[in-house]
Structures are given as C-alpha cells and as structure tokens.
CHARMM-style PDB file with segment names, atoms N, HN, CA, C and O in Angstrom:
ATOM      1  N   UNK     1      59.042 118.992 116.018  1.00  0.00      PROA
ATOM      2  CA  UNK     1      59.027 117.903 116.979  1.00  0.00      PROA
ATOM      3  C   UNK     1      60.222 117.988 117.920  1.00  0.00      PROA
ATOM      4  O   UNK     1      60.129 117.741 119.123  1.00  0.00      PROA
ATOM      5  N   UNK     2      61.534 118.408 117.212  1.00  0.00      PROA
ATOM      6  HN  UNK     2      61.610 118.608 116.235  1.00  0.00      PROA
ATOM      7  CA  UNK     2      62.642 118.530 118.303  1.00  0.00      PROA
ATOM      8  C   UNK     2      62.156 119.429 119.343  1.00  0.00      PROA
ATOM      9  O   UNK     2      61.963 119.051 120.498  1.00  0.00      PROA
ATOM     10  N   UNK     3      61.926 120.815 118.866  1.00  0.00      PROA
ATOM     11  HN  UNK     3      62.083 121.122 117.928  1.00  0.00      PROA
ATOM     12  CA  UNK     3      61.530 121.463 119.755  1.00  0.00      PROA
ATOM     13  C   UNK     3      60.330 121.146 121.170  1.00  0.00      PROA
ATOM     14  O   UNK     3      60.020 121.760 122.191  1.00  0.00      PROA
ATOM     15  N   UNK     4      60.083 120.356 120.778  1.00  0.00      PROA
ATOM     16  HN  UNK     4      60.335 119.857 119.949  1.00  0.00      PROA
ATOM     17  CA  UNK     4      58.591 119.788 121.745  1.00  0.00      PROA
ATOM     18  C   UNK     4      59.540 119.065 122.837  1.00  0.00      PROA
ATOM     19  O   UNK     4      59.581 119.186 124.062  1.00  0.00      PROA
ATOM     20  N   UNK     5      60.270 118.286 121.961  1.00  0.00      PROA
ATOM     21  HN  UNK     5      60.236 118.188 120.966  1.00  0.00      PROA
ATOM     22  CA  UNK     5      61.112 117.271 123.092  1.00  0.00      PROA
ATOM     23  C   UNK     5      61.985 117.861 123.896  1.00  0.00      PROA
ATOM     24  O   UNK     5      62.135 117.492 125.061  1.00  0.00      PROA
ATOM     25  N   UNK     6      62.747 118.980 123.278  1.00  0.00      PROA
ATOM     26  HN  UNK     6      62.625 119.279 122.332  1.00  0.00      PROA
ATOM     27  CA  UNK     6      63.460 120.282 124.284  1.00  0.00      PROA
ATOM     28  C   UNK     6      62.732 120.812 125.135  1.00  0.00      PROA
ATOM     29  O   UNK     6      63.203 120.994 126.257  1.00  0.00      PROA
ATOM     30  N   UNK     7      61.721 121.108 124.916  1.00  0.00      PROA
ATOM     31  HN  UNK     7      61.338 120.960 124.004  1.00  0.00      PROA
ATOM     32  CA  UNK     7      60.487 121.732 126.091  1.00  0.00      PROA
ATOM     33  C   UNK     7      60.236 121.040 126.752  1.00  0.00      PROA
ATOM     34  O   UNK     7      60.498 121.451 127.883  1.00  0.00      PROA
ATOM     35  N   UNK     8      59.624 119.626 126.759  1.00  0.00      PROA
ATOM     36  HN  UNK     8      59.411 119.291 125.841  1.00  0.00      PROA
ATOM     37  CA  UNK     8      59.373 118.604 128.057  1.00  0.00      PROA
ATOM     38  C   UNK     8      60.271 118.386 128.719  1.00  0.00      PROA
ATOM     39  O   UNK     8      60.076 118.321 129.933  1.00  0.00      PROA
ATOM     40  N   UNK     9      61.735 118.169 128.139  1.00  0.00      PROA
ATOM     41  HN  UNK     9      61.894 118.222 127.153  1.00  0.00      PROA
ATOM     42  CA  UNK     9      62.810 117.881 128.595  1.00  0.00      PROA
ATOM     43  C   UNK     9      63.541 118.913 129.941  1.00  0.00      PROA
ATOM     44  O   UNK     9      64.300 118.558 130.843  1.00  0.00      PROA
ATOM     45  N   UNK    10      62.877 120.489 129.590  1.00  0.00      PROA
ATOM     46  HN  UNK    10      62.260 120.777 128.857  1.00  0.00      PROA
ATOM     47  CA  UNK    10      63.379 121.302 130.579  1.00  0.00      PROA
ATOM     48  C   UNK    10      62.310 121.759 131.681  1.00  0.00      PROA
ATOM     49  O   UNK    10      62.707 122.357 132.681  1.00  0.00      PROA
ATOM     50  N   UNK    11      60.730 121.429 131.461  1.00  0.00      PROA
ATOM     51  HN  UNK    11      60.408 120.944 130.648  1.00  0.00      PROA
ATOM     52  CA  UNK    11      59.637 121.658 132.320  1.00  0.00      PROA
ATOM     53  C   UNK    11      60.392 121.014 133.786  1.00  0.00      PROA
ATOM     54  O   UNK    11      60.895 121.663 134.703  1.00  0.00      PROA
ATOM     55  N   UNK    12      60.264 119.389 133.632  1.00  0.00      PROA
ATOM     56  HN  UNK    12      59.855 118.862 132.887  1.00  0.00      PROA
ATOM     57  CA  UNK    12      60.405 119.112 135.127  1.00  0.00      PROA
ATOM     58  C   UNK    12      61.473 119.604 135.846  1.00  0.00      PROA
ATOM     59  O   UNK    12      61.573 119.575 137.073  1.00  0.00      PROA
ATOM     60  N   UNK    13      62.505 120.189 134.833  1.00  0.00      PROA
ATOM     61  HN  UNK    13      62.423 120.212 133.836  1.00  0.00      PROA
ATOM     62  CA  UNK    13      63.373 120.158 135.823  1.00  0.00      PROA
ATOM     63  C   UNK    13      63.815 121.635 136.566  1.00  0.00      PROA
ATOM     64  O   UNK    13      64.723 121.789 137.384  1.00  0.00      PROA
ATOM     65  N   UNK    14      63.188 122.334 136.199  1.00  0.00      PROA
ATOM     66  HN  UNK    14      62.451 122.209 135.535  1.00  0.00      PROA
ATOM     67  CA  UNK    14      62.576 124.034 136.433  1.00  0.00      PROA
ATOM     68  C   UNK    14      61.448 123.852 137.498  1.00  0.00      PROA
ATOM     69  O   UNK    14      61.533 124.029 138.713  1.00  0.00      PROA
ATOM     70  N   UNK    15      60.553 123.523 136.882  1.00  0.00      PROA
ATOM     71  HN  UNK    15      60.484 123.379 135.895  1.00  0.00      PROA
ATOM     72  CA  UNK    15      59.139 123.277 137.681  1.00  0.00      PROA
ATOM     73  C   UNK    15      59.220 122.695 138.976  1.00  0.00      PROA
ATOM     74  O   UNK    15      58.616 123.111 139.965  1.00  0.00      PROA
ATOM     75  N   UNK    16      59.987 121.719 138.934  1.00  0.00      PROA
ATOM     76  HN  UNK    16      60.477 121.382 138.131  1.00  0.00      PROA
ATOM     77  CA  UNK    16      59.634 120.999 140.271  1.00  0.00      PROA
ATOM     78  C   UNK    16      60.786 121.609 141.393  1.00  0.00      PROA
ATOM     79  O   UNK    16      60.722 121.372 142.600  1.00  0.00      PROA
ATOM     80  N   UNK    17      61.560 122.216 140.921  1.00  0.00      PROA
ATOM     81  HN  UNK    17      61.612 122.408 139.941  1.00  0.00      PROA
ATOM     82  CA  UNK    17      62.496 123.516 141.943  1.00  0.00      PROA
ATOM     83  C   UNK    17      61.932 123.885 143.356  1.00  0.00      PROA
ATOM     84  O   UNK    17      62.420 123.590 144.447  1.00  0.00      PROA
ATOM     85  N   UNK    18      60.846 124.565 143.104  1.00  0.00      PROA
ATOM     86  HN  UNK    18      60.449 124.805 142.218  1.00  0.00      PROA
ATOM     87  CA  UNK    18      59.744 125.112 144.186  1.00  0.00      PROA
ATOM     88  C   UNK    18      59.354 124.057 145.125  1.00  0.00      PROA
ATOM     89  O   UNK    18      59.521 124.141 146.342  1.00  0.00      PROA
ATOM     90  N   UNK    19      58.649 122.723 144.307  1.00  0.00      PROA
ATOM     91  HN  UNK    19      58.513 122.656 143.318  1.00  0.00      PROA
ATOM     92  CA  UNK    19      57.918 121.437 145.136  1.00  0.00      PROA
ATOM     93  C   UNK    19      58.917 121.272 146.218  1.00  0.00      PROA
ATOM     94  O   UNK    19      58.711 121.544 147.401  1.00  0.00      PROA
ATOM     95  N   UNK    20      60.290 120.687 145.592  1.00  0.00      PROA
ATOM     96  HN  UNK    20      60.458 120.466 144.631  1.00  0.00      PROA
ATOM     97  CA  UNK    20      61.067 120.166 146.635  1.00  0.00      PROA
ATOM     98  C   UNK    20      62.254 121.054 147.230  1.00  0.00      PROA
ATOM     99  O   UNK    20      63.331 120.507 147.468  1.00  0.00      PROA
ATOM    100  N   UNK    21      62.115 122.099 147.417  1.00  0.00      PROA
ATOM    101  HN  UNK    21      61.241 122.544 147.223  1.00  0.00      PROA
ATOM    102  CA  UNK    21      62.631 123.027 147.964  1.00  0.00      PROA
ATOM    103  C   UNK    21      62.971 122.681 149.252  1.00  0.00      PROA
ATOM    104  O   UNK    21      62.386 123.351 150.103  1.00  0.00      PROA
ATOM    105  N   UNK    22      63.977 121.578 149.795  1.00  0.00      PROA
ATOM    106  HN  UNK    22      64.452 121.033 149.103  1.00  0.00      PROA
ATOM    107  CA  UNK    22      64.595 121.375 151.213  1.00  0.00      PROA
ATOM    108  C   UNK    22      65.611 121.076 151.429  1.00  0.00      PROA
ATOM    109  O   UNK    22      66.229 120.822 150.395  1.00  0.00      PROA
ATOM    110  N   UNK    23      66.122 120.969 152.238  1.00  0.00      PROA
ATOM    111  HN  UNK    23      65.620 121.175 153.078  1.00  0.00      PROA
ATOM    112  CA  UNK    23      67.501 120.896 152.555  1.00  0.00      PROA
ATOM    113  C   UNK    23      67.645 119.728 153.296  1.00  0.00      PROA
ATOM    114  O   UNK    23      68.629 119.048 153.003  1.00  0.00      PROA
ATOM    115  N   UNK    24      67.008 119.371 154.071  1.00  0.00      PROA
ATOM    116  HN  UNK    24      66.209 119.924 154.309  1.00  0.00      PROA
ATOM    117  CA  UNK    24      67.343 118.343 155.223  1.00  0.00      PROA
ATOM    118  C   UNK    24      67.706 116.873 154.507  1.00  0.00      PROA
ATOM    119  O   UNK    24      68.721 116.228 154.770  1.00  0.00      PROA
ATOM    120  N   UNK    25      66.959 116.584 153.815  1.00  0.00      PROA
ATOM    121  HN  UNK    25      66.135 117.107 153.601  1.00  0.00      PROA
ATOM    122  CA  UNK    25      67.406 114.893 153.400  1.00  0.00      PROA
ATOM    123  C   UNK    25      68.534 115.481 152.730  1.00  0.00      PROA
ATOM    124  O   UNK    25      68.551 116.482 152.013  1.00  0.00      PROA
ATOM    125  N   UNK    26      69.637 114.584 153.122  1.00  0.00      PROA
ATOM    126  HN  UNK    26      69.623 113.771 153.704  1.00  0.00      PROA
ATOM    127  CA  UNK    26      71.068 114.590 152.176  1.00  0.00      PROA
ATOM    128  C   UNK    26      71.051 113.859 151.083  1.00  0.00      PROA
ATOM    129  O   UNK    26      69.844 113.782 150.856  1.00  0.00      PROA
ATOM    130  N   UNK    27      71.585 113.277 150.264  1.00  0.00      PROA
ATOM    131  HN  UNK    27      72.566 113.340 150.448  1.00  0.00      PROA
ATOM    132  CA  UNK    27      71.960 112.267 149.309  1.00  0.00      PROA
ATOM    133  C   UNK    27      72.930 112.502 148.581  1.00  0.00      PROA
ATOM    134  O   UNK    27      73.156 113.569 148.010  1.00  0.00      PROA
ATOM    135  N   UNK    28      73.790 111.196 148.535  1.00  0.00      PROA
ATOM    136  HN  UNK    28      73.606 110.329 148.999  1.00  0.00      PROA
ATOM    137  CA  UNK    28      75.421 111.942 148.599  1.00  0.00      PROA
ATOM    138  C   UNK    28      76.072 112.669 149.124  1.00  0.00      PROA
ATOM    139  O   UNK    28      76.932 113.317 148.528  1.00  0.00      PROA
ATOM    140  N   UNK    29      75.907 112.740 150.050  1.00  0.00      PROA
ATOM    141  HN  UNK    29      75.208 112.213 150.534  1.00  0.00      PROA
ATOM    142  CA  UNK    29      76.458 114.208 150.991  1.00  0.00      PROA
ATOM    143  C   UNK    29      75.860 115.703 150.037  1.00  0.00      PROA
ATOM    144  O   UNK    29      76.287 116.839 150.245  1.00  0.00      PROA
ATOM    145  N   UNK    30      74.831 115.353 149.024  1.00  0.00      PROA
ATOM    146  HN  UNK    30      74.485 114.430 148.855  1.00  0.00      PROA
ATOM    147  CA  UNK    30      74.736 116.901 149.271  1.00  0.00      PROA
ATOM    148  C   UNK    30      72.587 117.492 149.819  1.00  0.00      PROA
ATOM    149  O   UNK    30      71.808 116.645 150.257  1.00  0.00      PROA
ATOM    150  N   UNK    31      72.371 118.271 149.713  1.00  0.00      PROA
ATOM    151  HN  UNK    31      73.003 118.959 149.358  1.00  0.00      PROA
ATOM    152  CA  UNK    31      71.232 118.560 149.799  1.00  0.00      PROA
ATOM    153  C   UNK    31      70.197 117.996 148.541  1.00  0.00      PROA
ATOM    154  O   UNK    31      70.501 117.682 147.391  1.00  0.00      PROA
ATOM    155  N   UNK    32      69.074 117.993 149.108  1.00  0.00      PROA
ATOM    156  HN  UNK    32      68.827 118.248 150.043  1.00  0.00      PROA
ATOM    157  CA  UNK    32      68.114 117.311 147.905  1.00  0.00      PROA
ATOM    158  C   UNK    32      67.599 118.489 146.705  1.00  0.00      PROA
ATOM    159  O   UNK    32      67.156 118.285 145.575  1.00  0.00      PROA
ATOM    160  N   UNK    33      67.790 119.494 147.268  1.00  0.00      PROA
ATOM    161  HN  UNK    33      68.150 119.660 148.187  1.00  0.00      PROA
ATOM    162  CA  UNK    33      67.592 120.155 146.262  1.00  0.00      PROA
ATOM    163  C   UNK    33      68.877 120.479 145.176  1.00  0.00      PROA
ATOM    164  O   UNK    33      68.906 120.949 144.039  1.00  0.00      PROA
ATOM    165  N   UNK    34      69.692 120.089 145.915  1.00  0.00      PROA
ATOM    166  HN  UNK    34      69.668 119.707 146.839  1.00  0.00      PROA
ATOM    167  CA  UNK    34      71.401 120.256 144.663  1.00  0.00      PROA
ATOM    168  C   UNK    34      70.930 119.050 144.032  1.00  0.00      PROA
ATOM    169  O   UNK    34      70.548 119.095 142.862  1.00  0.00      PROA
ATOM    170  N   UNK    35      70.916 117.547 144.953  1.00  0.00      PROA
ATOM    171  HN  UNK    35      71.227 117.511 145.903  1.00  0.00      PROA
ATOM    172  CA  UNK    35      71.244 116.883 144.183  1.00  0.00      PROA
ATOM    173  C   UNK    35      70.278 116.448 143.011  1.00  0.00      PROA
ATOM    174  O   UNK    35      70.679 115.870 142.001  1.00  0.00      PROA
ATOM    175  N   UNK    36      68.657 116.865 143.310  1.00  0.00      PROA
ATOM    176  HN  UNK    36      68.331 117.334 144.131  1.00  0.00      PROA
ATOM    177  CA  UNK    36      67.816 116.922 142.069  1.00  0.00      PROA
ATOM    178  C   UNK    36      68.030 117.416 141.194  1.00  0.00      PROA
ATOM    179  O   UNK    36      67.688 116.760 140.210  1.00  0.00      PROA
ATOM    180  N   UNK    37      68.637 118.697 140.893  1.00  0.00      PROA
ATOM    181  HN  UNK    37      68.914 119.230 141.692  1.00  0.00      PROA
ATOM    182  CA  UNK    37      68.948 119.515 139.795  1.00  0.00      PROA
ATOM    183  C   UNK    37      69.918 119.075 139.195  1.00  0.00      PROA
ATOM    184  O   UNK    37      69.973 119.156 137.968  1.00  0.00      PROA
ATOM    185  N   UNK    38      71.073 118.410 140.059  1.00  0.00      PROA
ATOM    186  HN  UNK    38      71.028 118.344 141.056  1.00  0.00      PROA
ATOM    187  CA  UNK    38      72.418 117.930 139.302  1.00  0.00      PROA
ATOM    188  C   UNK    38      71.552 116.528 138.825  1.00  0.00      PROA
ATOM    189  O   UNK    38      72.085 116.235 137.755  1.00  0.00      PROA
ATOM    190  N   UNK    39      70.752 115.779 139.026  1.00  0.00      PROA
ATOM    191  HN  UNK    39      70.319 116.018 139.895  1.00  0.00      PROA
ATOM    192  CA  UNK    39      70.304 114.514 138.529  1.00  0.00      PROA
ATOM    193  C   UNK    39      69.464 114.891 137.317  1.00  0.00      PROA
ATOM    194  O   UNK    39      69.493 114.188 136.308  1.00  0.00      PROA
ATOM    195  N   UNK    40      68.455 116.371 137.426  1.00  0.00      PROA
ATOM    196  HN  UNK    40      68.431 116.943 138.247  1.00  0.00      PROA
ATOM    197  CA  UNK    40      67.682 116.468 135.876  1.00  0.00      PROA
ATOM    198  C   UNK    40      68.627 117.157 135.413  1.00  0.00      PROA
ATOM    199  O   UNK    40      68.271 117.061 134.238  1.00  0.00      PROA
ATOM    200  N   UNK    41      69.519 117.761 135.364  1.00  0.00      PROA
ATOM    201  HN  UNK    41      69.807 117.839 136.318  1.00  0.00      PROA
ATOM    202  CA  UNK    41      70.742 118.084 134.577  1.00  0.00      PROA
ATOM    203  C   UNK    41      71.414 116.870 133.660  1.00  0.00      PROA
ATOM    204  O   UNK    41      71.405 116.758 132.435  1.00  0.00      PROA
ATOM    205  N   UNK    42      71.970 116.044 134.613  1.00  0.00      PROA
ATOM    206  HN  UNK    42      71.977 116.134 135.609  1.00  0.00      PROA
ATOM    207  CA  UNK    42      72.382 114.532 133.272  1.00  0.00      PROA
ATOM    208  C   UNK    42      71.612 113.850 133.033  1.00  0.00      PROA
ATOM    209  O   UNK    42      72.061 112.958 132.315  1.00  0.00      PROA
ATOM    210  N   UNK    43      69.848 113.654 133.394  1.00  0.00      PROA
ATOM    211  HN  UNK    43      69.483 114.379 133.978  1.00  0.00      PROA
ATOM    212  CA  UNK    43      68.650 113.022 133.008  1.00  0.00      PROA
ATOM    213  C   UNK    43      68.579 113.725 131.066  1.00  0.00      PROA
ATOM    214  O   UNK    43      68.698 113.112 130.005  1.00  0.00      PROA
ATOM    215  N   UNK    44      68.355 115.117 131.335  1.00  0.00      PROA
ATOM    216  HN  UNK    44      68.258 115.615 132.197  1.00  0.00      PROA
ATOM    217  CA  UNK    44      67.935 115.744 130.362  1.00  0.00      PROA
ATOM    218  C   UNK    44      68.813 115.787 129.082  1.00  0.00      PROA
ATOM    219  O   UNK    44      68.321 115.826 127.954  1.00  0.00      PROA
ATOM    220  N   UNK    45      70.439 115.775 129.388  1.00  0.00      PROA
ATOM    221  HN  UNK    45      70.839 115.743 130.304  1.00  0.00      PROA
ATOM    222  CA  UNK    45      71.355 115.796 128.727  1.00  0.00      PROA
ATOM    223  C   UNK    45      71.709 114.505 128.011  1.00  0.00      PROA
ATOM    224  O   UNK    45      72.360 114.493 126.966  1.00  0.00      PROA
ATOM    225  N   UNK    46      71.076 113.007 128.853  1.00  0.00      PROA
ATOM    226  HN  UNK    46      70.547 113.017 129.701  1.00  0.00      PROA
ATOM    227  CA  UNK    46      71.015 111.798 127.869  1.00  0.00      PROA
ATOM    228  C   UNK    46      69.983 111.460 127.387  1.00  0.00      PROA
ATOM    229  O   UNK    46      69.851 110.359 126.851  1.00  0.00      PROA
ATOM    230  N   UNK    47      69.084 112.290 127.471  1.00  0.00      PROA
ATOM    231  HN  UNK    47      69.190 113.184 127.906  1.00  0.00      PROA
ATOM    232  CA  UNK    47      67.224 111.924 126.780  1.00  0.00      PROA
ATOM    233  C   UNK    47      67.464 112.751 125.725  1.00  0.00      PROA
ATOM    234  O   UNK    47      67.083 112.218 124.683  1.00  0.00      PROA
ATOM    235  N   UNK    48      68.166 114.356 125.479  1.00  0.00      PROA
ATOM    236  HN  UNK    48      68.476 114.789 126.325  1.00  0.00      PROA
ATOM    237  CA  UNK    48      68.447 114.987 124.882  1.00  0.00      PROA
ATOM    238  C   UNK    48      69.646 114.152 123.482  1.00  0.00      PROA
ATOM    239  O   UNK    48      69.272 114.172 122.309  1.00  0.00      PROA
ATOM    240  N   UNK    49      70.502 113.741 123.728  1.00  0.00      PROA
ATOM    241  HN  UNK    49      70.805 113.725 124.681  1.00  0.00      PROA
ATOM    242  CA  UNK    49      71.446 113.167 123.070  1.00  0.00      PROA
ATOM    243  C   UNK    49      71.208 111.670 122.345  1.00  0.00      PROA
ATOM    244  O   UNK    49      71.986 111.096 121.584  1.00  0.00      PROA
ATOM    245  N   UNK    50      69.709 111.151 122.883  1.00  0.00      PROA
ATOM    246  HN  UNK    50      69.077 111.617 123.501  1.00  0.00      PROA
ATOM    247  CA  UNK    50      69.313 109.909 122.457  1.00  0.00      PROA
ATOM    248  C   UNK    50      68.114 110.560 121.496  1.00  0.00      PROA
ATOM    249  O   UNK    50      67.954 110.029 120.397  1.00  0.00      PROA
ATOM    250  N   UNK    51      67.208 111.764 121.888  1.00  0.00      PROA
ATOM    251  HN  UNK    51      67.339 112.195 122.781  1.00  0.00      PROA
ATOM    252  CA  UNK    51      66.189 112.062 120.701  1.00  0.00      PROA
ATOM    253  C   UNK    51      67.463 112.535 119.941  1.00  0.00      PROA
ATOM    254  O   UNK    51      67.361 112.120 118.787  1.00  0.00      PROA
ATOM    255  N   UNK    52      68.491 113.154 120.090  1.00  0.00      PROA
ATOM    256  HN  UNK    52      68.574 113.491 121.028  1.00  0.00      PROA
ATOM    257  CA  UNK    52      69.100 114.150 118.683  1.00  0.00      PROA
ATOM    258  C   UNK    52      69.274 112.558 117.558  1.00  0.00      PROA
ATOM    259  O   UNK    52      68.837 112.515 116.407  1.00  0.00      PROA
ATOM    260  N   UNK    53      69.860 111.622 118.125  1.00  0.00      PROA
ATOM    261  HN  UNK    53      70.214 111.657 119.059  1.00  0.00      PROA
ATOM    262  CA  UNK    53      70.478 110.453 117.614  1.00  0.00      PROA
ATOM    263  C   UNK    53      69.405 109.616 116.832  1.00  0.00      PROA
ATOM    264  O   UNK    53      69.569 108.982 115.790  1.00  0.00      PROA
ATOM    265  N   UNK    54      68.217 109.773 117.615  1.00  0.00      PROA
ATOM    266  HN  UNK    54      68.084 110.288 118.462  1.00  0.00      PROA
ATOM    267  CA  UNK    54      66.906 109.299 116.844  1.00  0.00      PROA
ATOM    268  C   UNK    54      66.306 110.120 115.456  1.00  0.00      PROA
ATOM    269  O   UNK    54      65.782 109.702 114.423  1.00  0.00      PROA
ATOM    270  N   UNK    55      66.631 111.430 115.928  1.00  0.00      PROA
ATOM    271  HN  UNK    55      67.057 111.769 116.767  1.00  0.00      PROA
ATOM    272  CA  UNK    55      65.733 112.298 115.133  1.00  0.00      PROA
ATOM    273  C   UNK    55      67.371 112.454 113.635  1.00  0.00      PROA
ATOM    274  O   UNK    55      67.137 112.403 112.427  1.00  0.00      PROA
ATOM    275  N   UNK    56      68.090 112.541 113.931  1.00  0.00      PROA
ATOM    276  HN  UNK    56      68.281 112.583 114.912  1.00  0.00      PROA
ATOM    277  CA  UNK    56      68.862 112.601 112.650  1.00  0.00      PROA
ATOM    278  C   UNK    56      68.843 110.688 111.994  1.00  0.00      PROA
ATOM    279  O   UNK    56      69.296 110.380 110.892  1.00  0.00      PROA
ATOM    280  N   UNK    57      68.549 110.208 112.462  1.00  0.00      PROA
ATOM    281  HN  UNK    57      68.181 110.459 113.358  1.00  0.00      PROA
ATOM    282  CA  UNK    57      68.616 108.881 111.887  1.00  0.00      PROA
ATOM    283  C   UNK    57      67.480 108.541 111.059  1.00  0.00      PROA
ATOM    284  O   UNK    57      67.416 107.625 110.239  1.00  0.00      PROA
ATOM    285  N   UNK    58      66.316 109.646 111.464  1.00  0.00      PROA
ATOM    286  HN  UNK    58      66.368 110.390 112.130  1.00  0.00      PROA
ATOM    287  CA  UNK    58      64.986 109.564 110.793  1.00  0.00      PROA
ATOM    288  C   UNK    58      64.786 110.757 109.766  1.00  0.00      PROA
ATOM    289  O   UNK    58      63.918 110.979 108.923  1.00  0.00      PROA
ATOM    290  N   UNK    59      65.754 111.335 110.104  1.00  0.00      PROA
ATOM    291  HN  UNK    59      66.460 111.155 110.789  1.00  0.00      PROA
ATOM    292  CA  UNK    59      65.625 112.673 108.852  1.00  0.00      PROA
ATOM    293  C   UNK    59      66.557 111.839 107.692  1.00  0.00      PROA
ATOM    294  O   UNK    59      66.101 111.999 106.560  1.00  0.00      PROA
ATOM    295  N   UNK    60      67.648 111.070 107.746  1.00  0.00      PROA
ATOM    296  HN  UNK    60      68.019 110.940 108.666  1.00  0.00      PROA
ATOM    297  CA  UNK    60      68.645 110.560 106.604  1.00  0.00      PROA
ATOM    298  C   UNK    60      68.120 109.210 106.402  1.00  0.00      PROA
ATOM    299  O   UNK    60      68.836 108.534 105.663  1.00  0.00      PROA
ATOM    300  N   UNK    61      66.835 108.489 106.947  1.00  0.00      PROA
ATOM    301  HN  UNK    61      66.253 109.038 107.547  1.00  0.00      PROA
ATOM    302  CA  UNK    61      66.142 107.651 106.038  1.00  0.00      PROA
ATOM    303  C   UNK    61      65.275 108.221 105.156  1.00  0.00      PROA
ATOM    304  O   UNK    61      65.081 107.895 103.986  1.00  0.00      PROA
ATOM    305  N   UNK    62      64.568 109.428 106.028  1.00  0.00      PROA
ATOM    306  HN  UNK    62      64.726 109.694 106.979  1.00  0.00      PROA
ATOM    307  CA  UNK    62      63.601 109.915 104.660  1.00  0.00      PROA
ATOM    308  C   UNK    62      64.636 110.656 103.536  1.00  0.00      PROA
ATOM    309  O   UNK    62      64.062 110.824 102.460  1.00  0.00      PROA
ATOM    310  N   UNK    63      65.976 111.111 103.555  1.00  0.00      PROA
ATOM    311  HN  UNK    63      66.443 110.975 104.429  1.00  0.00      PROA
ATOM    312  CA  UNK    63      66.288 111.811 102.292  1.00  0.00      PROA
ATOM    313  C   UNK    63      66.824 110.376 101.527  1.00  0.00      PROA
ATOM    314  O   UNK    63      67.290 110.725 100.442  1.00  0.00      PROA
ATOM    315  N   UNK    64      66.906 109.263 101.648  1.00  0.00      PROA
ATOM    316  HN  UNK    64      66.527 108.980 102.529  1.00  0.00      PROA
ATOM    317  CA  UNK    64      67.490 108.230 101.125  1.00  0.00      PROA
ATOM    318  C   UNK    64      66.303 108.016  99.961  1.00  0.00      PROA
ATOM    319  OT1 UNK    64      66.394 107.095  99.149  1.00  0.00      PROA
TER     320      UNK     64
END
C-alpha cells in the first residue's frame, strides 16, 4: 500500500510537465512551469510525510 501511495504521489507531478509547459504566466516572479514543480515538490513531500505518519501508526496498532 505504501508503495501505491509513492506512485500516485509522483505521477502528477512528472506527468503534467509536458501539459503546462510555458513560460509566460509568472507567479512569484518565477515561471509557471518552475513554479508548478517547486509546488508538487512540497505538495508530495507533505502527503508523503502524513501517509508515512498514518501508515506506521496503523502497523503499531496491529502489533499491539
């Protein structure tokens, strides 16, 4: 199951690279394509750190 959630977790943010491939809209002063990647970069890294937190909390009820 971790593994499943690591895999969804890195699809969009690979995948959709190509879709929005532009430069012109800024946000934050930088390009939309930086700043999407820097946004599924710390998207993935706190969805990532909230399943790890879920999934060890559910592995040390079942050894209880």
């Amino acid at each position: 199951m971790k593994k499943l959630i690591i895999l969804l977790s890195i699809i969009p943010a690979i995948g959709s690279l190509t879709v929005i491939n532009r430069v012109e809209p800024y946000i934050l002063g930088l390009p939309f394509i930086v700043f999407w990647s820097a946004s599924w970069l710390i998207l993935t890294s706190i969805c990532l750190y909230i399943s790890c937190i879920l999934y060890d909390r559910k592995e040390r009820e079942e050894n209880l």
